[in-house]
C-alpha positions in Angstrom: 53.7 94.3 -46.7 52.9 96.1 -43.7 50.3 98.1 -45.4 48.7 94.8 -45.9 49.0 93.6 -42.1 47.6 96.9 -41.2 44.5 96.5 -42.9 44.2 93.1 -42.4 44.4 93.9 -38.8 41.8 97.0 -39.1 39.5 94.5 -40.3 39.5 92.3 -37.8 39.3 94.7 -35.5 36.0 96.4 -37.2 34.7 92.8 -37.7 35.2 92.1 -33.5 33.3 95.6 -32.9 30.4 94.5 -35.8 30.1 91.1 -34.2 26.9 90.6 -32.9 26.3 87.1 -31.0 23.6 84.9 -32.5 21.9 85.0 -29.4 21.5 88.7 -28.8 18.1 90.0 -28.2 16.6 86.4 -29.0 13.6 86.2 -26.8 12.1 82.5 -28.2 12.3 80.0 -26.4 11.9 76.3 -26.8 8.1 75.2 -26.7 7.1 72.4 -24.2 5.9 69.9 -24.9 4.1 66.9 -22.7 3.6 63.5 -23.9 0.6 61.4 -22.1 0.6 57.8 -22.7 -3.4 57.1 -23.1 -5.0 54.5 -21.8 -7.4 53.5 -19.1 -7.4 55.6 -16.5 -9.3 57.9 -14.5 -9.0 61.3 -12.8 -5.7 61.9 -14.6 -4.6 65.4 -14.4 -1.8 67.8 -16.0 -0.8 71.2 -15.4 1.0 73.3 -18.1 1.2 77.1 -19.3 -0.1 78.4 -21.9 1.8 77.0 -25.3 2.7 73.8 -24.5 2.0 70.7 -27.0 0.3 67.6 -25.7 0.9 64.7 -27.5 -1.6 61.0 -26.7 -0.6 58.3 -27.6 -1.8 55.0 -27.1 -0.7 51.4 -28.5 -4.3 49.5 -28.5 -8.1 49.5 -28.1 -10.0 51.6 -30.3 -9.3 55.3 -28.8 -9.6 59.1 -29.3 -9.2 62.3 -27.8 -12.0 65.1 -27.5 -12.0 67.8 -25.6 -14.1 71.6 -26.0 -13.5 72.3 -29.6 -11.5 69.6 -30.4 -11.1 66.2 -31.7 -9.0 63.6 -33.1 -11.7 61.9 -35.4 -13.2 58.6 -34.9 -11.5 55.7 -32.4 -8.5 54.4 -33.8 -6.1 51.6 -33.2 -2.5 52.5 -32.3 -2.3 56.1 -32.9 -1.7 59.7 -31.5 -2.6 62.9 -31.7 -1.2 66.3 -30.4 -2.8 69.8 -29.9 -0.6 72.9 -28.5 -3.0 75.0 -25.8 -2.3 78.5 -26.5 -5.0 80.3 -24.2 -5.8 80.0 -20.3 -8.4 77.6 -19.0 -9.5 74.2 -17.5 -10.0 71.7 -20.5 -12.0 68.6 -19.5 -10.6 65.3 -22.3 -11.6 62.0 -22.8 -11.9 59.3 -25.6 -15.7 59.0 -27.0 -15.5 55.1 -26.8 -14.6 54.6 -23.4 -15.6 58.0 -21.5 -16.0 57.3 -18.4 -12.9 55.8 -17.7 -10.6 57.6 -20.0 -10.7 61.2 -19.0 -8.4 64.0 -18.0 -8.5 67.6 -17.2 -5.5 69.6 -18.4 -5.1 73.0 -16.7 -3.7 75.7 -18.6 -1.9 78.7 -17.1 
């Protein structure tokens, strides 16, 4: 019997040295992500770093989102649309149907 408690307790011990927290040398981290409620609006602006997820949204009209090199489609009713900004730069959006009243800039750092 105490054979048996002394390996039981030589395993533990190896187990406790072996151990390596979940966490250890993780460097992810969470993305960010910013949601904009779209509508009519003008000179809107947001900041954000490099990797964060915008998310529009809007509840009525018939609305989009464009922006250099991206779109959302046509003008829908009630819909979103998200896009995660992975490089550095000053992005100029709006929605087609309503552009010059609808429009953002989004800076990316």
């Amino acid at each position: 019997m105490k054979r048996i408690t002394a390996l039981v307790a030589s395993a533990a011990i190896i187990a406790g040295v072996m151990a390596v927290p979940a966490s250890a040398g993780s460097t992810a981290t969470a993305a960010a992500t910013r949601n904009v409620s779209w509508g009519f609006s003008t000179g809107h602006s947001l900041s954000i770093t490099r990797g964060t997820r915008v998310n529009w949204s809007w509840g009525s009209g018939g609305h989009n989102v464009v922006g250099p090199g991206f779109s959302s489609g046509g003008a829908k009713w009630s819909s979103s649309y998200g896009r995660t900004f992975a490089s550095k730069g000053t992005f100029r959006v709006y929605c087609a149907p309503h552009s010059s009243i609808m429009k953002m800039t989004i800076t990316v750092r």
